[in-house]
N, C-alpha and C positions, 0 to 999 in steps of 0.2 A: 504494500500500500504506500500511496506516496503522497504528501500535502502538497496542496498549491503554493507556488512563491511567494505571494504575495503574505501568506500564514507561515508558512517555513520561515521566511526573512522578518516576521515580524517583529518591531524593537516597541519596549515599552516602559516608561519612564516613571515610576514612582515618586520619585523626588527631585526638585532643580539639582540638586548637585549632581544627580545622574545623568543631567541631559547636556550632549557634547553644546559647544560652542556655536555649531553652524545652526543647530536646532534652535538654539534660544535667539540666536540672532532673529531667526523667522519669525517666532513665538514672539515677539518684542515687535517685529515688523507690522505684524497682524492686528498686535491687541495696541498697539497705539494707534492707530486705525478706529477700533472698537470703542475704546475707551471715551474716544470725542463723538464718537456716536450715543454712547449711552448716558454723556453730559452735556447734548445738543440742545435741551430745552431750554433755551436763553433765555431771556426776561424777556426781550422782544421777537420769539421766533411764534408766537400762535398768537390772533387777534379773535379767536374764537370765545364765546360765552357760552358756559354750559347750561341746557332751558331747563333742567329740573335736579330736585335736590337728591335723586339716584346717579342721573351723569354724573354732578360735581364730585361727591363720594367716590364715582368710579374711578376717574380722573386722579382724584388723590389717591387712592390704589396704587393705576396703573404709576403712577410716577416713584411711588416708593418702593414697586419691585421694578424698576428702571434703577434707580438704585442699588437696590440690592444686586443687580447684574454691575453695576458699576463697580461694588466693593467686592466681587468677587476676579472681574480682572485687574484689577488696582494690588488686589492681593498675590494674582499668580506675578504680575511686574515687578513688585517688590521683591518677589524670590528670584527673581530673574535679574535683580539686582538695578531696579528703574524707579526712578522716583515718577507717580504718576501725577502727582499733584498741578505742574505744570501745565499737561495735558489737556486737563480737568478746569483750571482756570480758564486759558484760553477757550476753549470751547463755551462755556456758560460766559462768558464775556459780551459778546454778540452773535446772532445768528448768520453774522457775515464773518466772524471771527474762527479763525484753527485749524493750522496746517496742516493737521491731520483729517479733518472733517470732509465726509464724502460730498458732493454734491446738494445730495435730496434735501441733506439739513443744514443749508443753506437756505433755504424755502420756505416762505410763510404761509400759514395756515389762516384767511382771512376769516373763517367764519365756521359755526358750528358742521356744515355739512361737509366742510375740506376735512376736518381734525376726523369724523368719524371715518370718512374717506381714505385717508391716510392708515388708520386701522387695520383696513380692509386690505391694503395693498404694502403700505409700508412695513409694519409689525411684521407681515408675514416675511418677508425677507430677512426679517432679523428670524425668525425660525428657522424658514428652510436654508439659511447657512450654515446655521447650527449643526445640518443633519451631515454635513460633510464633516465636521467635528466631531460625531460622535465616536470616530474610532481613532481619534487623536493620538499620536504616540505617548503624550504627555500627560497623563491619566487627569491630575485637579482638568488640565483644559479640556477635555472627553467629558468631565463630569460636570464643567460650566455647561457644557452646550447642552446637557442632559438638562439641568434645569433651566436653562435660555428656552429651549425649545417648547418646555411645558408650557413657559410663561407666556413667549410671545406666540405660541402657534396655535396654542388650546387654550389659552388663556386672553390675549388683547386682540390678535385676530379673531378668533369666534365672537367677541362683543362686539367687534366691528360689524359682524355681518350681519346682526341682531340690531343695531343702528341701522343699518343699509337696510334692511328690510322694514325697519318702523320706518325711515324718511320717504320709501317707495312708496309705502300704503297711507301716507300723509299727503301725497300729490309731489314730492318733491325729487320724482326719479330722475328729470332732467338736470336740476341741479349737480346730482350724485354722478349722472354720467359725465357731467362736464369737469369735475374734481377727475374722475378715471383718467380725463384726459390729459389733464394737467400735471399729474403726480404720474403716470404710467411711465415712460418717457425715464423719469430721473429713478425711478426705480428698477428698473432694468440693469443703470447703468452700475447699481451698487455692486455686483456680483462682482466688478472688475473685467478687465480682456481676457483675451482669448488667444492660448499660447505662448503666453508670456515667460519671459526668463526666472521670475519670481515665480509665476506659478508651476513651472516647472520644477521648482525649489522645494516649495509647498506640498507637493502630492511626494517628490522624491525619499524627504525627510519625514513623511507623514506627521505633518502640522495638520493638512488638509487629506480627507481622501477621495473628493470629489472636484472636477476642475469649476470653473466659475461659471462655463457655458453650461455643467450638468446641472446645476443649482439653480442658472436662470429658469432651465428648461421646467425642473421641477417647479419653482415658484409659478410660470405661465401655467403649467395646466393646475395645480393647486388652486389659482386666481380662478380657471378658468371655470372649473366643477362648480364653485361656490358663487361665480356671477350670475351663471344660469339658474340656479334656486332660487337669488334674490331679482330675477327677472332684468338685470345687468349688461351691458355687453361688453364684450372686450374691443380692445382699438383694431382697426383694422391691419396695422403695421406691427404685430406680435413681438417684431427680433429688434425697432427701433427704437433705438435709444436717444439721447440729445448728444452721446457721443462719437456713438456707431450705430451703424445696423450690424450687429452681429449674426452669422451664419446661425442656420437651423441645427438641432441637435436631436438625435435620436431617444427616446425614451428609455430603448433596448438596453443602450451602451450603459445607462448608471446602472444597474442590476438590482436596483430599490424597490421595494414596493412601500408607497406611503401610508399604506394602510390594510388588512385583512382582507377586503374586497378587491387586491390588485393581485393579488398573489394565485400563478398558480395553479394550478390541482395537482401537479406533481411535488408540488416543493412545499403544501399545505398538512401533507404526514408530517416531513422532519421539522416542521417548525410545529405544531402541537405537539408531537414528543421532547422535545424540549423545554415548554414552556411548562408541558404534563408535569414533568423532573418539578418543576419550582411550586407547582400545585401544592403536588404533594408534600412539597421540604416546608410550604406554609403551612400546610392542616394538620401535620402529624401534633398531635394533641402533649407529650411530654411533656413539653416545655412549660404546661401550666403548672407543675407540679414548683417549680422554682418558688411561685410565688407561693405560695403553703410554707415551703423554709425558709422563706427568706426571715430576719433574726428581729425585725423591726417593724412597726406600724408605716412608719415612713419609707422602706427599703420594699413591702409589701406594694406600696403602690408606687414608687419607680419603677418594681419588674412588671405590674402590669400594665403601667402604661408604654412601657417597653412594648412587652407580648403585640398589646393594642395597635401599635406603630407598625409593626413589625409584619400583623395582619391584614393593617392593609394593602402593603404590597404585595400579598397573596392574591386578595380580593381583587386590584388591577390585573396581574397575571391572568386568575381566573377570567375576567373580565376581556380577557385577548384572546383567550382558549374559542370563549364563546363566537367570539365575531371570526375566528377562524372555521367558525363552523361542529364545533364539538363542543358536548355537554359538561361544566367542569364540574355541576352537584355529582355526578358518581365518584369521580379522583378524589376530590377532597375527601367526599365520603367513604371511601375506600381508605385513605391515610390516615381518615380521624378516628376509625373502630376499634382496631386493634394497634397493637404497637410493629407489630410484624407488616400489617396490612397494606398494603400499595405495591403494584407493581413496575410505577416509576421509582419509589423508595429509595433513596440510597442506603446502603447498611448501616450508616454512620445514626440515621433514623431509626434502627429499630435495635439498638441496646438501650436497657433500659438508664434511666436517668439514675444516679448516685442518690443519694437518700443527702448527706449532709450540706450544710451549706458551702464551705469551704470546696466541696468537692465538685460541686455543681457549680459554681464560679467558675473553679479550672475548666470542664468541660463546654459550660457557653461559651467562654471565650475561645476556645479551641473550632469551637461549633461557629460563631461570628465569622474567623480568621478564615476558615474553608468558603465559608458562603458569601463572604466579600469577593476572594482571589475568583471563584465561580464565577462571579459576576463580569468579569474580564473578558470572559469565554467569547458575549456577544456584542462585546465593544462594538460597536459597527455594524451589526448585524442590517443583513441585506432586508429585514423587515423593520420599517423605522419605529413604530410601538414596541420592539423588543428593544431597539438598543439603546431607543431612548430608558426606559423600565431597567435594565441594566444601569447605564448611568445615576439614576436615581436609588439605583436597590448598592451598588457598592459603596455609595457617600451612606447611605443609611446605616447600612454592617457593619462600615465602619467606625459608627458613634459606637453602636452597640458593644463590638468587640473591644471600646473603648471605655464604654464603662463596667463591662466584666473587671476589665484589666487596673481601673482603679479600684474596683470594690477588693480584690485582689490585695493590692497593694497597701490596704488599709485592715491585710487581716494579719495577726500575727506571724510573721517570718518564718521562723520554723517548721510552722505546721502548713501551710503554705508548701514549703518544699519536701515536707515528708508526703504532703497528698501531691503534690505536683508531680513526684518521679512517680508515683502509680497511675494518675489520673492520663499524665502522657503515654505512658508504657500502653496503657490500653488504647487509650483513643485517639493516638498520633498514628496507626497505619489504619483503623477506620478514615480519618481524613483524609489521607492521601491515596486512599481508593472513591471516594466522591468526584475526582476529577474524570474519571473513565482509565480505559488504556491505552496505552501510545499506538497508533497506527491501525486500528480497527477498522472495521468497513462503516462504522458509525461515524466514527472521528472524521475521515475522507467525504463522507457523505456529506456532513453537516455543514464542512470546508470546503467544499467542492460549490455547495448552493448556496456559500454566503450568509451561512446563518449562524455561524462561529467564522470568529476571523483569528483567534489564537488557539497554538495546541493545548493538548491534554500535559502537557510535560512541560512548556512553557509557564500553563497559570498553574500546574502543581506547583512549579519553582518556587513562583512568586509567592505563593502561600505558605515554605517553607523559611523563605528571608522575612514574610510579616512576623509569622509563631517565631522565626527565632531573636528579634529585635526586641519582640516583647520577652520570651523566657530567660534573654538577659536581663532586660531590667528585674524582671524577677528574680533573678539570683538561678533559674531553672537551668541544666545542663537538656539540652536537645537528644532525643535518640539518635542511634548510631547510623551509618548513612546503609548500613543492611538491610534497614528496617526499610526505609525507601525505596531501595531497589526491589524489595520483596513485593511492598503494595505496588510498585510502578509496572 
């Protein structure tokens, strides 16, 4: 069996000091780019007035997770060693101001129906560029674009179109198509050129894994589904921009599907077997038993609102099963009956939970660490609901395996490392049989459609360098590397 290149060569960056020189250059090139993007909102860039007191509320919303996308690449710059504050100035300075600032936000929003307008069409480019970040080499930036995407794609574009559709059935369709026509044009142009020596840089070093013409193509027909619902049309000049007309692009070439209804019938198994897997790793039911030992009133309800958190990125999972076409109430129901029960199941799911607390700390945490690296598997996944869900499920594990790891650290030492060397010895090669086996006709298959883009031996790796950063800090000695080659 043999993996594709593209997963065989695959490089993946945990931490800035991991990532060479030429990478961060890019990473630095990109998000100071971004960054005056997501502090465009000048004091003089919109003359719009919001006409009721649900818009205005929205409004403020949308602008403090515009924010909060701000303070999360302002954060990956500062690792990268950039002061973004500059940036940031200049941009919210004026809406003519910021040498980094793209075009579109250079443009004024004269009146309520441009801002919703803009919604509709602009927002959504800030998503679907995101989708080419989702399999970033630089994981924080894979996991920005995972929550970028939520926010601006299922989040400020769908209100947009929810405006578009009240201003149409208010009389004011013609308005809304003459914003289309004004803002189309300069949002095109965000995507960037076509063949460019940067972007050849971008896809080389996997900053990006999509070039700017597949992004466009994706945002045109995305615009395109949703203009027809709200009875909308598109401009008749698709590929022109205010700076080119850029050439037509194939649907084929991205290998995306943007959603469960694009996908498919052959490639609709291995992607519900997969997702089946994480069904099941949410509903298998042990994990409540934590909260019965945990030693506190207050420790009782962090682990269940833990569990709580935790379920619901089952419930999304579930929620993709379905729109894939298959029933998730039996999987779950199958994982939640018995402790053996599921035949997605990983083993690591069906031994039973430790009875104390001490010992059940060591094992979630061992249980987080697997189910983060896991989440790796579909960085990028050629179904955008999975890699977005990925992205968002590995920033989540990794609170959680975070706060094992201080409840941990706050129990007494010793005993700590008298249960640590039994609690590993058992449940460190269950873990690293959770990832599969190297080279299977599964592993190839999944790599081959796109629906993993890293190996089984790969994100084992990775899960081996999380457990072992942590079981220094804990004073823990790692099993011996037999043990690994055994489960591997």
């Amino acid at each position: 069996m043999s993996l594709p290149e593209r997963v065989a060569n695959r490089k993946i960056y945990l931490r800035a000091e991991q990532v060479p020189d030429d990478v961060r250059q890019f990473i630095v090139k990109m998000l100071t780019v971004q960054i005056q993007s997501e502090y465009a909102d000048a004091p003089d860039r919109s003359g719009s007035v919001c006409p009721t007191a649900e818009d205005k509320a929205w409004v403020d919303f949308q602008i403090a997770q515009e924010k909060e996308h701000g303070l999360g690449v302002s954060l990956i710059l500062r690792d990268m060693g950039v002061d973004p504050l500059p940036y940031i100035k200049e941009a919210e300075s004026s809406v003519t101001v910021g040498e980094r600032k793209l075009d579109y936000f250079r443009m004024r929003m004269e009146d309520w129906v441009e801002r919703s307008m803009t919604r509709v069409l602009a927002e959504r480019t800030g998503g679907i560029q995101s989708i080419g970040g989702l399999g970033a080499s630089y994981v924080p930036l894979a996991v920005w674009h995972a929550k970028n995407y939520v926010d601006e794609a299922l989040g400020h574009t769908a209100q947009g179109n929810k405006y578009a559709k009240r201003l149409v059935a208010e009389g004011r369709r013609e308005e809304c198509q003459k914003a289309i026509e004004k803002f189309y044009p300069s949002c095109l142009d965000i995507f960037g050129g076509v063949d460019t020596s940067n972007e050849k840089r971008y896809l080389e070093l996997g900053v990006k894994t999509l070039s700017n013409n597949q992004s466009r193509l994706l945002w045109i027909k995305s615009l395109e589904r949703d203009l027809k619902e709200i009875s909308l049309e598109m401009p008749a000049a698709l590929w022109k921009g205010n700076r080119r007309e850029y050439p037509e692009e194939s649907l084929a070439g991205t290998g995306l599907y943007l959603d469960a209804s694009d996908v498919p019938a052959q490639v609709r198994p291995l992607i519900a077997k997969v997702v089946s897997g994480w069904v099941q790793s949410k509903y298998a039911r042990q994990n409540e038993m934590a909260v019965f030992a945990a030693p506190t009133p207050e420790e009782k309800l962090a682990v269940a609102i833990q569990y709580r958190d935790d379920r619901k990125s089952g419930l999304h999972a579930a929620r993709m099963l379905s729109a894939l076409g298959v029933d998730p109430d039996p999987i779950a129901d199958e994982a939640e009956r018995t402790l053996t029960g599921g035949k997605h199941k990983v083993d690591f799911l069906k031994q039973p939970l430790p009875e104390s607390w001490t010992d059940i700390c060591l094992q979630q945490w061992i249980a987080a660490r697997a189910s983060q690296a896991a989440s790796l598997a579909t960085f990028g996944s050629c179904l955008v609901p999975l890699a977005v869900w990925s992205g968002i499920h590995y920033e989540g594990q990794e609170g959680i395996a975070n706060q094992w790891l201080t409840r941990l650290e706050g129990l007494d030492r010793p005993s700590v490392r008298e249960a640590g060397l039994r609690i590993l010895g058992h449940w460190y090669p269950h873990a690293l049989r959770v990832f599969g086996g190297d080279g299977s006709a599964n592993e190839e298959a999944y790599c081959r459609a796109g629906i993993k883009t890293a190996s089984n031996r790969q994100v084992r790796g990775i899960f081996v360098e999380l457990l072992g950063r942590d079981a220094a800090a804990l004073g823990l000695p790692m099993p011996g590397v037999s043990v690994a080659r055994q489960a591997g």
